[in-house]
C-alpha positions in Angstrom: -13.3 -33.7 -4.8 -10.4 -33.3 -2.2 -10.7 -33.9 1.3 -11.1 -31.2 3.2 -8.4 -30.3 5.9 -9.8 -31.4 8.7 -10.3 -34.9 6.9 -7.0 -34.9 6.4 -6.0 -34.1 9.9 -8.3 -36.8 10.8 -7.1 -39.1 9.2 -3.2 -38.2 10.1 -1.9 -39.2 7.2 -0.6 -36.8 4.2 -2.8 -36.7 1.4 -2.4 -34.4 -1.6 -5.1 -31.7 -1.9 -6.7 -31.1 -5.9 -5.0 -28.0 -6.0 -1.4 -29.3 -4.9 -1.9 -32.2 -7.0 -2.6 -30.0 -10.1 0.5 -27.9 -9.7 2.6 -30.8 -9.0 1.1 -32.2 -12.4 2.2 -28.6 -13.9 5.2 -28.9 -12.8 6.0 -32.3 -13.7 5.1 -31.4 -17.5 7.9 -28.9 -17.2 10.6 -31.3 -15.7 9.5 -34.0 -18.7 10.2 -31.0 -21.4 13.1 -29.9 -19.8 14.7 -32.5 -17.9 17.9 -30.1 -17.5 19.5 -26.8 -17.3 16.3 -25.2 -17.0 15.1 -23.0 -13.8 11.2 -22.7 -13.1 9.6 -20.7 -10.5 6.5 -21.7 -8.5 4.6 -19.1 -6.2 1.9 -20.7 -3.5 0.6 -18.5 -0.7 1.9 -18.7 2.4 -0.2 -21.8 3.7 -0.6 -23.4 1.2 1.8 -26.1 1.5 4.7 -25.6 -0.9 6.5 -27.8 2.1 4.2 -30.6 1.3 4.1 -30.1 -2.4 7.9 -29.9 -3.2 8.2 -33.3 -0.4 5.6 -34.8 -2.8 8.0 -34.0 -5.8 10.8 -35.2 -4.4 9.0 -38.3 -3.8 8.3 -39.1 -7.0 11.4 -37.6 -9.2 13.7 -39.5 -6.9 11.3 -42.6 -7.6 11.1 -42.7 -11.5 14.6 -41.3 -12.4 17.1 -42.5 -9.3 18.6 -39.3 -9.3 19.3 -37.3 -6.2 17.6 -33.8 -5.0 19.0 -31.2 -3.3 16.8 -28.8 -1.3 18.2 -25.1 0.0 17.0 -23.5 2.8 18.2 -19.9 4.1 17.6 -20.9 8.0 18.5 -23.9 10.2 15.1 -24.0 11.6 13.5 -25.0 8.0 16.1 -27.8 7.3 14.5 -29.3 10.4 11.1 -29.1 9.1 12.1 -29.9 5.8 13.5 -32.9 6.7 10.9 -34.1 8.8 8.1 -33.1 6.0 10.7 -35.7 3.5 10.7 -38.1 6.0 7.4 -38.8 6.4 6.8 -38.6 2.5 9.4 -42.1 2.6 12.2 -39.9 1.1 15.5 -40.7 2.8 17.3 -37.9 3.1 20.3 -36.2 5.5 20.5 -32.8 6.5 24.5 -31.2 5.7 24.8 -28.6 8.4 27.7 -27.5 10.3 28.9 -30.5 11.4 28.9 -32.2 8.0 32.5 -32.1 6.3 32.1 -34.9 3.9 30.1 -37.2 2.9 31.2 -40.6 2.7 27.7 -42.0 3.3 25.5 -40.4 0.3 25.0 -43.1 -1.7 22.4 -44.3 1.4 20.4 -41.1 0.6 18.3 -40.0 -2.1 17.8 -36.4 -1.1 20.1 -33.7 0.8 19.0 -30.9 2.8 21.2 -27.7 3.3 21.2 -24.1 4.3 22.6 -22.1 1.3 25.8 -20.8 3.2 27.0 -24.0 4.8 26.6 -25.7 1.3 28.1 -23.2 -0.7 31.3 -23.2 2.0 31.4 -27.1 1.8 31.7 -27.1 -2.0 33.8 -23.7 -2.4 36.4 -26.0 0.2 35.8 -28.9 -2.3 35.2 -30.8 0.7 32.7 -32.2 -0.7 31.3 -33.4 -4.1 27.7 -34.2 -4.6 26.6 -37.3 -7.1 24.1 -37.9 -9.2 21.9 -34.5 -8.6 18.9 -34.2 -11.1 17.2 -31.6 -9.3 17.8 -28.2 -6.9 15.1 -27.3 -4.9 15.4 -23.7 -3.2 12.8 -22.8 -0.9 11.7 -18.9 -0.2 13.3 -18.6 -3.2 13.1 -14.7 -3.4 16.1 -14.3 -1.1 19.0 -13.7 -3.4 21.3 -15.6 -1.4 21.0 -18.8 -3.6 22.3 -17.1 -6.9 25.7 -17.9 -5.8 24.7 -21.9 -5.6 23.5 -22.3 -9.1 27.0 -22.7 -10.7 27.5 -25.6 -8.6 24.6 -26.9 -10.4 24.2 -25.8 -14.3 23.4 -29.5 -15.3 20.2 -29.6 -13.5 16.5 -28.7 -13.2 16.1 -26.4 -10.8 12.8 -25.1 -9.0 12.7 -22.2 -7.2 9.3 -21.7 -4.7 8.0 -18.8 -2.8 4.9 -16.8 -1.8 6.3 -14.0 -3.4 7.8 -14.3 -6.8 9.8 -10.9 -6.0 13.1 -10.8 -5.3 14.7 -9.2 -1.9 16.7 -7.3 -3.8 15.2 -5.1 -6.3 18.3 -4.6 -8.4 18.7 -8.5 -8.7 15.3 -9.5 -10.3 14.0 -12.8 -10.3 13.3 -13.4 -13.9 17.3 -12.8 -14.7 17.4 -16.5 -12.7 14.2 -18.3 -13.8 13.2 -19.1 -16.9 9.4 -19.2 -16.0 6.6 -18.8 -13.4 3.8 -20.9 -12.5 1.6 -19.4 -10.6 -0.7 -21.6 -7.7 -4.0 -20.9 -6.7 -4.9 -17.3 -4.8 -5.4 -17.0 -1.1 -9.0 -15.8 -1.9 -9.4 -19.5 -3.4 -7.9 -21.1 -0.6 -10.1 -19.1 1.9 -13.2 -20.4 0.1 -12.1 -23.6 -0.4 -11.6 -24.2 3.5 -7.8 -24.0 3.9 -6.9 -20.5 4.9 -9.0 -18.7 7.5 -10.7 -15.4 6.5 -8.5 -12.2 7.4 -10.5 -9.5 9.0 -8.3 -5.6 8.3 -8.4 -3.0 10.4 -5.9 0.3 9.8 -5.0 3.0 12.0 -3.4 6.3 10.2 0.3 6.9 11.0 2.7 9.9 10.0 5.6 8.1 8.6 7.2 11.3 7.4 10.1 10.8 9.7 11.1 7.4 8.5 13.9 7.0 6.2 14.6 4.7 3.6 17.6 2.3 4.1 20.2 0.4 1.1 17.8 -2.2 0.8 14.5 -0.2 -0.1 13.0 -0.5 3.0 12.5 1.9 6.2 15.9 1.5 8.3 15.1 0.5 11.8 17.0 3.5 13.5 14.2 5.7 12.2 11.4 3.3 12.6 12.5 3.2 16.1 12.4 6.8 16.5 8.6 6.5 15.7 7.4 3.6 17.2 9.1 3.8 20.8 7.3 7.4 21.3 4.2 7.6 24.1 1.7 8.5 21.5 2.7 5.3 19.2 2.8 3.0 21.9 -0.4 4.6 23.4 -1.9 4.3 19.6 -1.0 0.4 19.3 -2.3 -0.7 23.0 -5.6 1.3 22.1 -5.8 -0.3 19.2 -5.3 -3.8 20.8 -7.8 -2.9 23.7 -10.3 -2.2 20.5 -9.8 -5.2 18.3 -7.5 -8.1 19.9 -7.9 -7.7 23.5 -8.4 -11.4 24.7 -7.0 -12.9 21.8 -4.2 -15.1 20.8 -1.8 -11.9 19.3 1.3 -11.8 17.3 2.9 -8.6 17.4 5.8 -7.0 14.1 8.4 -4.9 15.0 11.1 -3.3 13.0 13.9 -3.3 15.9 14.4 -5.0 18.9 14.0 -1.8 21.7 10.5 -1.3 19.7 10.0 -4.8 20.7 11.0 -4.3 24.2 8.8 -1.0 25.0 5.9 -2.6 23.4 6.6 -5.4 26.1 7.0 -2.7 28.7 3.7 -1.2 27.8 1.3 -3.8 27.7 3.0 -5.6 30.5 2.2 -2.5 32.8 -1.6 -2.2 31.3 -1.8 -6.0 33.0 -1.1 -7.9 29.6 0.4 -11.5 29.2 2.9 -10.7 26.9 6.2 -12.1 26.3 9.1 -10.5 23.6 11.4 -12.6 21.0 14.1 -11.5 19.0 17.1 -13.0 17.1 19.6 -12.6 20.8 17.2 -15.1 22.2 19.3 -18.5 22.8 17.4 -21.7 21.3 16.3 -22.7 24.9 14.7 -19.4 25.6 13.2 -19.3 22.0 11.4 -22.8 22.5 10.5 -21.7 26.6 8.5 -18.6 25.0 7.1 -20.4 22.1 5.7 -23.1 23.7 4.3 -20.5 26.7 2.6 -18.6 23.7 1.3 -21.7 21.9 0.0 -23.1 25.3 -1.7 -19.5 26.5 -5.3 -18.5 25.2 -4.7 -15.0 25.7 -0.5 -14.7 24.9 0.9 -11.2 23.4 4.1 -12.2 21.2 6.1 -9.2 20.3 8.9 -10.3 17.9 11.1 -9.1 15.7 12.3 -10.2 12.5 12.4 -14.0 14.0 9.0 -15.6 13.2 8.3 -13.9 9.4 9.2 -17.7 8.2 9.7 -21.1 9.6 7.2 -20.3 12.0 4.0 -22.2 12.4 1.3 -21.8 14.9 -1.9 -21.7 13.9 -3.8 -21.1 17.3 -2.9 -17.0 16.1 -5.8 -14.8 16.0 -4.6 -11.6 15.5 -1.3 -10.1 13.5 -0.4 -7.0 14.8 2.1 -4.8 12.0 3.5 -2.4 14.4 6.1 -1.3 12.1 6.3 0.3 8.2 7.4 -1.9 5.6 8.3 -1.4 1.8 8.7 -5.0 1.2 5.5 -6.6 -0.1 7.3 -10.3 0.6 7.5 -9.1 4.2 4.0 -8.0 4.3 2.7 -11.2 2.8 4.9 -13.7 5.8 4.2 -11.2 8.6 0.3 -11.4 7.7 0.6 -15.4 6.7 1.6 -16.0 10.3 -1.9 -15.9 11.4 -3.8 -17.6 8.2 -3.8 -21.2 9.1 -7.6 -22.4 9.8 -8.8 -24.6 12.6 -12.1 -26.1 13.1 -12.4 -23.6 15.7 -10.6 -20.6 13.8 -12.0 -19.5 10.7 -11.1 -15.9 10.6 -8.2 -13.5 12.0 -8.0 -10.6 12.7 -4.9 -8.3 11.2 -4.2 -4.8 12.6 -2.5 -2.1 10.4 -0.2 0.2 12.5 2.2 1.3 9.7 0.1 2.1 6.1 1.1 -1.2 5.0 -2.5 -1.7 3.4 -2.9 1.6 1.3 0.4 0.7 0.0 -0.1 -2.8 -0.7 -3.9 -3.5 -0.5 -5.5 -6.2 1.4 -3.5 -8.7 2.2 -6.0 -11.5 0.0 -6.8 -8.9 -2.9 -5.5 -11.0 -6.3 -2.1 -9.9 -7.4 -0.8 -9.9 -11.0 2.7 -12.1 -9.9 3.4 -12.6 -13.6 3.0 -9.3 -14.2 5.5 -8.4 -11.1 7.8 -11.4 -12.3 8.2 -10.3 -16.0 8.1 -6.3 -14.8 9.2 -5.8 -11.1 10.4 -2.2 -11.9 7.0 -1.3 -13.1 5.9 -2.5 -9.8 7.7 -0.6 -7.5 7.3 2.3 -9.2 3.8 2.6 -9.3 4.0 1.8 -5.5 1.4 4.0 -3.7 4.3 6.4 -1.7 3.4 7.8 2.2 2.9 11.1 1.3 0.2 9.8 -0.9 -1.3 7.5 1.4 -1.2 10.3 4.0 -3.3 12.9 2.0 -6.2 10.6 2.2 -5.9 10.4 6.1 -9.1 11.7 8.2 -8.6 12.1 11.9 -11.9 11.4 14.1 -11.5 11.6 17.9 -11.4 8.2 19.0 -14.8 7.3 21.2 -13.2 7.6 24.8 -11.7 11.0 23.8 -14.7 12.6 22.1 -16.3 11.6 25.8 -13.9 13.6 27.1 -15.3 16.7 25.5 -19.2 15.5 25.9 -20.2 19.3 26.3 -18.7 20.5 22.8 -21.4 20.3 20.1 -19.1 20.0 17.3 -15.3 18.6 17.5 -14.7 18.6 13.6 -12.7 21.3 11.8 -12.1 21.3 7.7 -8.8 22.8 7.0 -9.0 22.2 3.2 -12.5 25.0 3.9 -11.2 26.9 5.4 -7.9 27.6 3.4 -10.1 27.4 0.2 -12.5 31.1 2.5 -8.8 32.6 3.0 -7.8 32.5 -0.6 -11.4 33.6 -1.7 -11.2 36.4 0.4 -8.0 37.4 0.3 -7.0 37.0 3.9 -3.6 35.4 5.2 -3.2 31.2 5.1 -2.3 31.7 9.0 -5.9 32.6 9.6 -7.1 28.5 9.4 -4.6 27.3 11.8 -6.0 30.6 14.1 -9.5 29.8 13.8 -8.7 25.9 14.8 -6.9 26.9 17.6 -9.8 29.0 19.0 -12.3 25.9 18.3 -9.5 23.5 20.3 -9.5 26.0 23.3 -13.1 26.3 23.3 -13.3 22.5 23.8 -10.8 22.5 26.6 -12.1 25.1 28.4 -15.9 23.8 28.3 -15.7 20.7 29.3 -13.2 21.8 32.2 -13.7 23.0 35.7 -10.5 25.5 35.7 -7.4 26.5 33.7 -5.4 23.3 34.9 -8.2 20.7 33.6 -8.4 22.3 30.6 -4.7 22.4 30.3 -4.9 18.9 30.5 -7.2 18.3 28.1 -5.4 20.2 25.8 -2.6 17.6 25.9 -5.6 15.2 24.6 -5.7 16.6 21.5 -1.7 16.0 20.5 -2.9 13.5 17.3 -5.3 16.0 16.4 -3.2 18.5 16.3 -0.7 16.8 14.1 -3.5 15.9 11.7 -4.7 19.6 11.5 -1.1 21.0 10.8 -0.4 17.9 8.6 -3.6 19.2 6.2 -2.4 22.8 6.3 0.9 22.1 5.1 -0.5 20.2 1.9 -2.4 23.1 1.4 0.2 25.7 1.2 1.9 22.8 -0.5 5.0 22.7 2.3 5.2 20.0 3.5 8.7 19.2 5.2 9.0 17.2 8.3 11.2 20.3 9.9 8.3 22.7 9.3 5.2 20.8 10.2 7.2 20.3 13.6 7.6 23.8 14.4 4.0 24.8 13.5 3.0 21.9 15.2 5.2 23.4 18.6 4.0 26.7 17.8 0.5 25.5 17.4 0.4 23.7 20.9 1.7 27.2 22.2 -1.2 29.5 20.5 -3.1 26.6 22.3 -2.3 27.2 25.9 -2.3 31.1 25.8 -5.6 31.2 24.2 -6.9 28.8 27.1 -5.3 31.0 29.8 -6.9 33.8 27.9 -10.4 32.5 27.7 -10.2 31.9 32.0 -8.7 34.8 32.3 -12.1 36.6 30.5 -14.4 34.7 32.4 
């Protein structure tokens, strides 16, 4: 048996667990079979140490044949940490960024690190000519930006790992670029084996009928920040916080930067140490606010973008998605952010603000990747879509507003029953959205003093209200954003005159 993590930690010293050891072993067998021109693809969850596993690899290919690797990265922050993970495997190697336009000094290094863009300039400029290379490594090898490398390269083996053997770009799929997948051991295994904490889900309903879908296949942020900078979003999230994270370490997801910024607002006001990150953030201010959220119990992150990879800290208790995403890659890094296990961590806790689980599951269910790898068209088309997801929604007053109306008995209304009395007895589909008005002013008005409270209370009731309509207009199968708003206006409307009315009889 391995050593368990905190052996290893112990100890300081890298040692190879049994289940990186057995993939290396896999993927050594591949490299002795096809010593050349052949590209294999190896998926590890996030965690799991592909840093450590391809450092180990390197180790030993550049040991028994003497030829040289290269290793890709897509951001400057992971050839750091690549080449300090190298480095302490005994692999001399050099980092070509920026300031690298030749290199008259390779033959002292076994190993070359590079981000894909300053490489590919540097050999498109021929200002530079690598010797010797054997092997390619690329890591988060499902961004597509690396394509463009492997002409450089068509002499050598080269292995492509990610967490998510699925490429960024859906028209570009990854099995037009690797010959082969070998899949690593699942996150459920590495929770029970000790070397991922335990995630705990919890999901909160949200209408994304107003977000749009962008070139890339995801929701663009223009829309997503329609949604997620409104009062009752930002009123959702912080409740949901108060609920389930308050206290804890909390990485929060955003999909654009003013999101970011009102989230910061928000819980800043409601007395919150918070602190926001995005990609305008100079390097300075980046490593200020990082180091005040590793060194704060309590710390709220909101970020966006900037900390889905590269980005380790595994004092994180809680992920926050306050955002929509199509991309199941970006769902797996968001959520990976907070898996790594302490002695004193052994579960987080991740908070669903944007459907992401009903359309991807939970974040450790088992996923078919060679399925996805041989057929990712099948895949996204059997992707669960909103309108789906949003069928199966079922509103319940939250517990501090169904105190608000402590005097009403009942605070539940069927829509789907009450369409299915009008078309039984032949009376018009109006008459449900009528009779729910009357049972929302009869819960404003008795558990208020005078017109004004109830008013108020009324204003309560706005997620409600949007659930109700949202029911209605399934059942009278018309559903279009531009409708459901105006019966939802029209419905808050009905709403105060029928509370005026009811005062005005008593």
């Amino acid at each position: 048996m391995g050593l368990k993590p905190a052996e290893i930690h112990n100890k300081g010293r890298k040692v190879l667990y049994d289940y990186q050891q057995r993939d290396i072993d896999k993927i050594f067998k591949r490299l002795n079979e096809f010593p050349e021109k052949y590209n294999l693809l190896y998926q590890l969850p996030t965690g799991g140490g592909k840093t450590v596993i391809f450092s180990e690899i390197v180790r030993r290919y550049t040991e028994t044949t003497k030829k040289k690797v290269v290793v890709l990265t897509h951001r400057i922050e992971l050839c750091g940490q690549t080449s300090k993970m190298l480095t302490e495997f005994k692999v001399k190697n050099k980092i070509i960024n920026s300031s690298v336009k030749e290199l008259d000094d390779q033959s002292e290094y076994m190993c070359f690190v590079a981000m894909v863009e300053t490489l590919n300039n540097r050999l498109n400029e021929n200002r530079l000519e690598l010797l010797d290379v054997g092997m390619v490594i690329i890591d988060e090898a499902h961004y597509n930006s690396f394509r463009k490398l492997f002409r450089f390269f068509k002499h050598c083996f080269i292995l492509g790992v990610t967490a998510t053997p699925l490429s960024s770009n859906m028209k570009l799929p990854m099995k037009d670029n690797y010959n082969e997948l070998i899949v690593g051991d699942t996150i459920n295994s590495l929770i029970k084996s000790g070397f991922l904490a335990k995630p705990v889900t919890y999901t909160f309903d949200v209408g994304l009928g107003s977000l749009k879908i962008g070139m890339n296949g995801d929701y663009t942020v223009k829309s997503s920040e329609e949604l997620y900078t409104n009062m009752m979003m930002q009123d959702k999230l912080l409740h949901a916080y108060e609920e389930k994270g308050k206290g804890k370490k909390t990485l929060i997801f955003n999909n654009g930067i003013n999101t970011s910024i009102y989230v910061y607002d928000t819980f800043k006001k409601a007395g919150y140490p918070i602190r926001h990150l995005d990609n305008t953030n100079s390097k300075q201010e980046r490593e200020e606010i990082l180091a005040w959220f590793k060194n704060t119990d309590d710390a709220i992150l909101s970020s966006v973008s900037i900390l889905t990879t590269g980005f380790d800290e595994p004092t994180v208790e809680t992920i926050i998605l306050n955002r929509a995403t199509k991309s199941l890659t970006l769902y797996f890094q968001m959520i990976g952010r907070g898996s790594r296990i302490l002695p004193t961590k052994k579960e987080f806790a991740i908070l669903d603000l944007g459907n992401n689980t009903a359309r991807f599951g939970l974040w450790n269910s088992d996923v078919d990747w060679q399925s996805i790898f041989r057929s990712p068209d099948f895949y996204y088309d059997n992707l669960v879509g909103d309108e789906e997801i949003e069928r199966n929604f079922r509103y319940v007053l939250p517990e501090d507003l169904r105190r608000e109306f402590a005097k009403s008995e009942d605070t539940d209304f069927d829509i789907e029953e009450e369409y299915a009395k009008t078309k039984k007895f032949g009376l018009r589909s109006l008459t449900v959205l009528e009779k729910s008005i009357d049972q929302h002013a009869k819960m404003c008005c008795e558990n208020s003093e005078d017109v004004f409270d109830a008013r108020i209370l009324s204003k309560l009731l706005d997620q409600d209200i949007e659930y109700r309509v949202r029911r209605y207009s399934y059942c009278i199968s018309k559903s279009t954003k531009n409708y459901r708003d105006w019966l939802e206006e029209d419905y808050k409307r009905k709403l105060r005159s029928k509370i005026n009315l009811l005062f005005r009889e008593d």
